[in-house]
C-alpha positions as CSV (number, residue, x, y, z in Angstrom):
1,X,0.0,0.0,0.0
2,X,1.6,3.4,-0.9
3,X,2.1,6.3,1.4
4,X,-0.1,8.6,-0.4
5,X,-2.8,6.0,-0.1
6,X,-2.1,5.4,3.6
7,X,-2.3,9.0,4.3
8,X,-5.4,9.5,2.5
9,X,-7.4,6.3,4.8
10,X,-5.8,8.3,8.0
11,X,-7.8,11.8,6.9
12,X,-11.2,9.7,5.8
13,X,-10.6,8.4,9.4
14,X,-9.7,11.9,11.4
15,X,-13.2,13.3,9.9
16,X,-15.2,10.7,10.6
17,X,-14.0,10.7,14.3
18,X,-14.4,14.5,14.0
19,X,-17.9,14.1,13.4
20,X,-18.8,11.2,15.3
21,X,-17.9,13.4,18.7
22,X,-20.0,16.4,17.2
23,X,-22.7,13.9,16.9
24,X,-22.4,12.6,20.3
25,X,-22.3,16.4,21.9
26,X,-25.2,18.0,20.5
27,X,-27.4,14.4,21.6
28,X,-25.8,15.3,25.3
29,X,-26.3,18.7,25.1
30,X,-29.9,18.9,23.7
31,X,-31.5,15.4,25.0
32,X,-33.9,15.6,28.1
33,X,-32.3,14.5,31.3
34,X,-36.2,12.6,32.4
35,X,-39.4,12.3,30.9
36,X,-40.4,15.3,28.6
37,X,-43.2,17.6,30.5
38,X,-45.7,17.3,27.3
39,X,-49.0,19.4,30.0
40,X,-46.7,22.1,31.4
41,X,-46.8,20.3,35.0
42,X,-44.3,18.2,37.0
43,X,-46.2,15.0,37.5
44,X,-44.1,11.7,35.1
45,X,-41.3,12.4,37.2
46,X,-40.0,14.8,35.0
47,X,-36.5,16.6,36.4
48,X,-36.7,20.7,36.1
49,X,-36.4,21.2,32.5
50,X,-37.4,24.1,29.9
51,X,-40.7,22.3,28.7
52,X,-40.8,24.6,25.6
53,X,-43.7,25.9,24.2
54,X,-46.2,28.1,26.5
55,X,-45.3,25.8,29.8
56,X,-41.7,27.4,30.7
57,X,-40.8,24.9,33.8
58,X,-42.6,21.8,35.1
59,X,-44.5,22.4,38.1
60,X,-44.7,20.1,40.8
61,X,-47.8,19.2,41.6
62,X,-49.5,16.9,44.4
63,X,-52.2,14.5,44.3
64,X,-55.7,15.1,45.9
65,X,-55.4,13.8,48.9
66,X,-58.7,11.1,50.3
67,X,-58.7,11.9,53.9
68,X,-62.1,10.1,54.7
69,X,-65.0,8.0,53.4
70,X,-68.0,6.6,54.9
71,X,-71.5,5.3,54.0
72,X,-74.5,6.0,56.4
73,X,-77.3,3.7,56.6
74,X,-80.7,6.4,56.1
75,X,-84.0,4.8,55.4
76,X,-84.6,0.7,54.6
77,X,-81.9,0.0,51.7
78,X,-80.6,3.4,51.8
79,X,-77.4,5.1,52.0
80,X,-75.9,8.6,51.5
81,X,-72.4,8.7,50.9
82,X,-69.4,10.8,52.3
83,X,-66.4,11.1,51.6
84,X,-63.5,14.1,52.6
85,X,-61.1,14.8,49.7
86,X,-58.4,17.1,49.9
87,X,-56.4,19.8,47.6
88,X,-52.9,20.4,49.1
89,X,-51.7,22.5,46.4
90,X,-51.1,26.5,47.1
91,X,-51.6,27.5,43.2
92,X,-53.0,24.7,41.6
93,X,-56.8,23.7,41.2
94,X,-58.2,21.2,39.7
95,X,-61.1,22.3,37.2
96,X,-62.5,19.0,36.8
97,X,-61.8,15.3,38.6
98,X,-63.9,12.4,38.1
99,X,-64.6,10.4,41.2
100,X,-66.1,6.7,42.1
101,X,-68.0,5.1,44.9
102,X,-67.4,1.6,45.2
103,X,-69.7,-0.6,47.9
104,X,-68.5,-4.1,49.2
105,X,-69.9,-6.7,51.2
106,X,-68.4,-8.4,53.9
107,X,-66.8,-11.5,51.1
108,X,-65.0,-7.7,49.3
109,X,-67.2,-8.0,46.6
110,X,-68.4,-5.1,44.8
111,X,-72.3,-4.5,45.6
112,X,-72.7,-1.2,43.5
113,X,-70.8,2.2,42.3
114,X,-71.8,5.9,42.2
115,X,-69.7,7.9,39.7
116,X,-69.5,11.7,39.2
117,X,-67.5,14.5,39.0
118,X,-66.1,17.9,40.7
119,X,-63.3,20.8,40.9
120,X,-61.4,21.8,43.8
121,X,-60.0,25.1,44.4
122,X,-55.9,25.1,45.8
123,X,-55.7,23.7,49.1
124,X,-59.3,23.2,49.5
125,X,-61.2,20.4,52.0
126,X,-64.0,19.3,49.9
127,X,-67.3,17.1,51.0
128,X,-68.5,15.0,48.8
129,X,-72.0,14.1,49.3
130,X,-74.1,11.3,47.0
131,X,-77.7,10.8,48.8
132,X,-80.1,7.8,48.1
133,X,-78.0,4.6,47.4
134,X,-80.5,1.7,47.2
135,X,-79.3,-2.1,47.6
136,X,-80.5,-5.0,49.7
137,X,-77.2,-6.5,50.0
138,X,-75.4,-5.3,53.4
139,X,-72.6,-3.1,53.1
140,X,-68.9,-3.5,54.6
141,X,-67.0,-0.8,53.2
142,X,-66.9,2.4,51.1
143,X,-64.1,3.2,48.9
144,X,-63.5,6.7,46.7
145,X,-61.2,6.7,43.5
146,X,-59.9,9.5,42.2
147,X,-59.4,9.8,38.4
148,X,-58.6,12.4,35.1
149,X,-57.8,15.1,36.9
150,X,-57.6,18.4,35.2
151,X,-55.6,21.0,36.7
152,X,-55.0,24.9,36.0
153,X,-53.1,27.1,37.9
154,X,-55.3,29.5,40.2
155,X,-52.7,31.6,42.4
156,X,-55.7,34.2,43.5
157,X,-59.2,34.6,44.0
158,X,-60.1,38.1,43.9
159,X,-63.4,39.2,46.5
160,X,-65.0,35.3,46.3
161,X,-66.5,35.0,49.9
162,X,-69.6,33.0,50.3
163,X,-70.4,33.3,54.3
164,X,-72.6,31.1,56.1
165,X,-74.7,31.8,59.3
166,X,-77.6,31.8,61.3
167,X,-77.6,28.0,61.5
168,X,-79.3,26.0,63.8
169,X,-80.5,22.3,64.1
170,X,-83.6,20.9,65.5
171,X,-85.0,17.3,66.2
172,X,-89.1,17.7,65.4
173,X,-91.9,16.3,67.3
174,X,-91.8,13.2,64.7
175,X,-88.6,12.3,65.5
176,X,-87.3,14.2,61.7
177,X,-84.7,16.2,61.7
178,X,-83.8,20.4,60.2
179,X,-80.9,22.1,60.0
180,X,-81.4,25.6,58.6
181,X,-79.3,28.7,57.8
182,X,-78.4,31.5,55.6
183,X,-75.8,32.1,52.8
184,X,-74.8,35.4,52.4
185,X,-73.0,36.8,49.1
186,X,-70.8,38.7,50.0
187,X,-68.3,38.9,46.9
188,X,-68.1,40.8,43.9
189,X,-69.6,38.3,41.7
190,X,-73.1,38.0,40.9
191,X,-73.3,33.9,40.9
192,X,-75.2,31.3,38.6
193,X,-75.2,27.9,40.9
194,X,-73.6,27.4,44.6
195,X,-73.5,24.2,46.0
196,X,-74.3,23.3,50.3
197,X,-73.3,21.2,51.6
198,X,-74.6,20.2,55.2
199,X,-72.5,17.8,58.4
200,X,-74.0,16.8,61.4
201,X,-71.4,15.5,63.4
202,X,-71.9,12.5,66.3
203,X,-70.1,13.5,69.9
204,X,-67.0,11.2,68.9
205,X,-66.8,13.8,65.8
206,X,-67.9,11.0,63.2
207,X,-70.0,12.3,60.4
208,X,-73.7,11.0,61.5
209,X,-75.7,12.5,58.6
210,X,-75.0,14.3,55.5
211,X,-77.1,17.1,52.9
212,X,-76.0,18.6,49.8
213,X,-78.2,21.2,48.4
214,X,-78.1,24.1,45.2
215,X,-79.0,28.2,45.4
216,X,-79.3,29.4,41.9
217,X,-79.2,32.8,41.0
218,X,-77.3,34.5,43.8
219,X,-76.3,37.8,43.3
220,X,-74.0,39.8,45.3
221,X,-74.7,40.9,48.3
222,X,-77.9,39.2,48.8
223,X,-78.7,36.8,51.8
224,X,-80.7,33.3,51.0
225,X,-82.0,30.6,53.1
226,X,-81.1,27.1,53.1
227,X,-82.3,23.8,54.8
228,X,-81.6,20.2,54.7
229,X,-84.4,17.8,55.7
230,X,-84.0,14.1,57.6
231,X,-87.4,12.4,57.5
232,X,-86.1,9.6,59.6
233,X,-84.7,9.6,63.6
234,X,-81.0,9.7,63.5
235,X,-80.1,7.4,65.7
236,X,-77.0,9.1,67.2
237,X,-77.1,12.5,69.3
238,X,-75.9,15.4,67.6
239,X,-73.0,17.2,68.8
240,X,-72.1,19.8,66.2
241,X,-73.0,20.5,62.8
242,X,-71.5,22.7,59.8
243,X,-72.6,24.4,56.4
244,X,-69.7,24.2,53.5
245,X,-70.0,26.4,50.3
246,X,-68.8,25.9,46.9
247,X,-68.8,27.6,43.6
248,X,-67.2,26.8,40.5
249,X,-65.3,29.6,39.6
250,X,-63.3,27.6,36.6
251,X,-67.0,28.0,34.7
252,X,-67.5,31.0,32.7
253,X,-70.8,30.6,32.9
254,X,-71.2,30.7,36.9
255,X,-70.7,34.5,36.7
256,X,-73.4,36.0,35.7
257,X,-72.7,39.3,33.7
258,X,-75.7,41.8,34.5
259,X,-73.5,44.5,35.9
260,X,-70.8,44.4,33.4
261,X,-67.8,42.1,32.9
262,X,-66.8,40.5,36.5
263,X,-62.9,40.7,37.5
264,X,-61.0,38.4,36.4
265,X,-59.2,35.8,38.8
266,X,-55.4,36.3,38.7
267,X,-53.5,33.2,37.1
């Protein structure tokens, strides 16, 4: 083999090395160090990485949290549901989740399921309430999944303050049972649907009996009444007893625009 033909294999060789390391540091420099952040939030185990597009960094962000569930025996063969779910996030609500009831017997095997759906604000407790669960079969234990949850970042709430008082709870003469109160509007927001939710509490602190009802049309500053109705005996004394408000302020549509556009909430 000839020197001029040895010298030109050793410059084929030199540029192909040359570009092989090129290669190999633009894959190092430019490749993910975890799993790409394709929904702008921290939650595949991503590492802190520029997400690109609208995103700019992976937020971390925790899972709603099931703090307690219970079914209550009401009427023959019926049961409300309740279950305490909560938010832990400071800047992050969740604008839809999808939730499940499941209902075993005393062999764990499913008896029936209640399905259905809410939004939490950032670091909101939340009762969840389904009334009126028929079955024949006795009932062991309650369980609550959580599932497709759809967060959006929600760092302020600007003048939302739903206020509850004037509540009070009575046994009746036929053994029934009221509690009654008012909601006052007291935000800036003229509002399409709030939800109530009522808890009467046993003297161990258990949940004894649960409510949930709806005000529609609820403009600012206005006061309305509420109730929730037991047409059975409870068959536990009642030690305390609360009212809990929500609204869904991810819904355009739950702000009603009669006065002009309402303020925005600050992302």
């Amino acid at each position: 083999m000839s020197h001029y033909f040895k010298k030109q294999i050793t410059i084929v060789l030199i540029f192909v090395l040359i570009l092989a390391i090129i290669g190999a540091a633009v894959y190092f420099l430019t490749r993910p160090s975890g799993p790409t952040c394709s929904d702008g939030i921290k939650n595949q185990g991503e590492e802190d990485v520029d997400c690109g597009g609208p995103c700019k960094k992976c937020k971390e962000i925790e899972d709603l949290k099931v703090i307690s569930k219970k079914f209550i025996p009401t009427t023959e063969n019926n049961f409300d549901l309740v279950a305490v779910v909560g938010n832990p996030n400071i800047d992050w609500g969740a604008r839809l989740a999808s939730y499940v009831f499941e209902l075993y017997d005393g062999a764990s095997q499913l008896i029936g399921s209640v399905k259905g759906t809410t939004y939490f604000l950032p670091q909101e407790t939340k009762y969840i309430v389904e009334q009126r669960f028929y079955s024949e079969k006795t009932i062991v234990e309650a369980r609550l999944m959580l599932s497709d949850v759809s967060w959006e970042k929600l760092s302020q709430i600007n003048d939302l303050e739903l206020k509850v008082k004037n509540t009070d709870y009575q046994i009746l003469e036929d053994g029934s049972s009221e509690f009654i109160g008012v909601m006052e509007n007291k935000s800036s927001y003229d509002l399409d649907k709030i939800e109530i939710v009522g808890i009467l509490f046993d003297n161990n602190g258990e949940i004894a009996a649960a409510g949930k009802t709806f005000l529609n049309t609820v403009m600012r500053n206005e006061n309305r009444e509420f109730s929730f109705f037991w047409p059975y005996p409870i068959a536990v004394q009642i030690k305390s007893f609360i009212a809990k408000t929500y609204t869904n302020v991810f819904l355009n549509d739950n702000f009603i625009k009669i006065h002009g556009e309402p303020k925005d909430f600050e992302e």
